[in-house]
C-alpha positions in Angstrom: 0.0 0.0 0.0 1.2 2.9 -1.1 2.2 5.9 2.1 -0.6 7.9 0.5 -3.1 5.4 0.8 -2.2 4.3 3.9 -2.7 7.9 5.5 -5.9 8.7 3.8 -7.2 5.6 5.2 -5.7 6.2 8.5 -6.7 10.1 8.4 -10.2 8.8 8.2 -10.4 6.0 10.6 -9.2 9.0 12.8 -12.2 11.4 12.0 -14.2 8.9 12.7 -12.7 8.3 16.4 -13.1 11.9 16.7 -16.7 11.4 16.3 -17.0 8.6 18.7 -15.1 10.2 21.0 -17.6 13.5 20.5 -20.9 11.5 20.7 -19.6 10.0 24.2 -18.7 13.4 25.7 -21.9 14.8 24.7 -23.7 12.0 26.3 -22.5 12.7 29.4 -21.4 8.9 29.1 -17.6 9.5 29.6 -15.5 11.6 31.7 -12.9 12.2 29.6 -10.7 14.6 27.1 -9.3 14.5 24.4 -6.9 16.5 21.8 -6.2 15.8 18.1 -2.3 16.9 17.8 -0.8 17.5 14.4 1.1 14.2 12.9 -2.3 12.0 13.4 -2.3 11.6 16.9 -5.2 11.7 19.1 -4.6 11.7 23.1 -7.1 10.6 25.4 -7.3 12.0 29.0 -9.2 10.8 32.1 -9.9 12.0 35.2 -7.3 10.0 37.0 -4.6 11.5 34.9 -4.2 8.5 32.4 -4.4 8.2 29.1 -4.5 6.5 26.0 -2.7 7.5 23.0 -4.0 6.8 19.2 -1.5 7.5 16.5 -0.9 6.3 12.8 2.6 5.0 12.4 3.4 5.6 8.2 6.3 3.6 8.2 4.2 0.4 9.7 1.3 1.4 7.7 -0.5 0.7 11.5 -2.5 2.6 13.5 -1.0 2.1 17.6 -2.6 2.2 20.3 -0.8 2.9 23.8 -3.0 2.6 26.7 -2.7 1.4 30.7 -3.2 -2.4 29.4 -0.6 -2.4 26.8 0.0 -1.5 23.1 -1.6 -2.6 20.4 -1.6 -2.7 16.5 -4.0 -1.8 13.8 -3.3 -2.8 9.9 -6.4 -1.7 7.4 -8.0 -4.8 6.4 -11.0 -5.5 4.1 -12.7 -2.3 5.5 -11.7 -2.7 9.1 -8.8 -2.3 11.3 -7.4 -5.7 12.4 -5.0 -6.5 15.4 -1.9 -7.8 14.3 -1.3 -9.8 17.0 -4.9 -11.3 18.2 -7.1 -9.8 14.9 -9.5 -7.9 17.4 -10.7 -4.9 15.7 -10.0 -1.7 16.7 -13.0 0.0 17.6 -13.8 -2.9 20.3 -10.3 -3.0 21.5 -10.7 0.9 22.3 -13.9 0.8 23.7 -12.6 -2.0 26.3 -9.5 0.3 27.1 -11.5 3.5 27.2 -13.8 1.1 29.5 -11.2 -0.1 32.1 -9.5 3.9 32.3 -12.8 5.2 32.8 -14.2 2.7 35.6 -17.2 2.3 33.2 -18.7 0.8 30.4 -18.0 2.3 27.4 -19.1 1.4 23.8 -17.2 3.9 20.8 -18.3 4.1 17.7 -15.9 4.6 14.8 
């Protein structure tokens, strides 16, 4: 896949976290922040002072994941974004991270 590809796909995978992210906060369903920082990063804040970090890697062609649990990796995949190490996509593998910082059930939709 060509770099260009690869960060147009990963650019809007992000938009749509962005969204997910908004629709919680507005909700009232999370208590959390977040920041979109320049490079395709998004960082995640809680109320306990963690965070989880979302970034596209170009060089991987990945999206990572950092969060309290561990790190985690994201190739684009038929539509979807697929772990590389356990194929768990990437929307349920935030929302279970997002869940565990937050002390609450959280579903995100992107």
């Amino acid at each position: 896949m060509e770099e260009r590809e690869f960060l147009a796909l990963a650019d809007d995978q992000l938009a749509r976290l962005e969204t997910g992210l908004d629709k919680l906060v507005d909700a009232g369903d999370a208590d959390l922040d977040y920041e979109l920082k320049p490079g395709g990063i998004v960082e995640i804040a809680f109320a306990d002072d963690s965070k989880v970090i979302v970034n596209r890697h170009a060089a991987a062609r990945e999206i990572w994941v950092a969060a309290r649990s561990g790190g985690f990796h994201f190739k684009p995949e038929a539509g979807r974004w697929i772990g590389t190490r356990d194929g768990q996509d990437l929307a349920d593998v935030l929302s279970r991270c997002l869940s565990e910082q937050a002390g609450a059930t959280l579903r995100l939709d992107c």
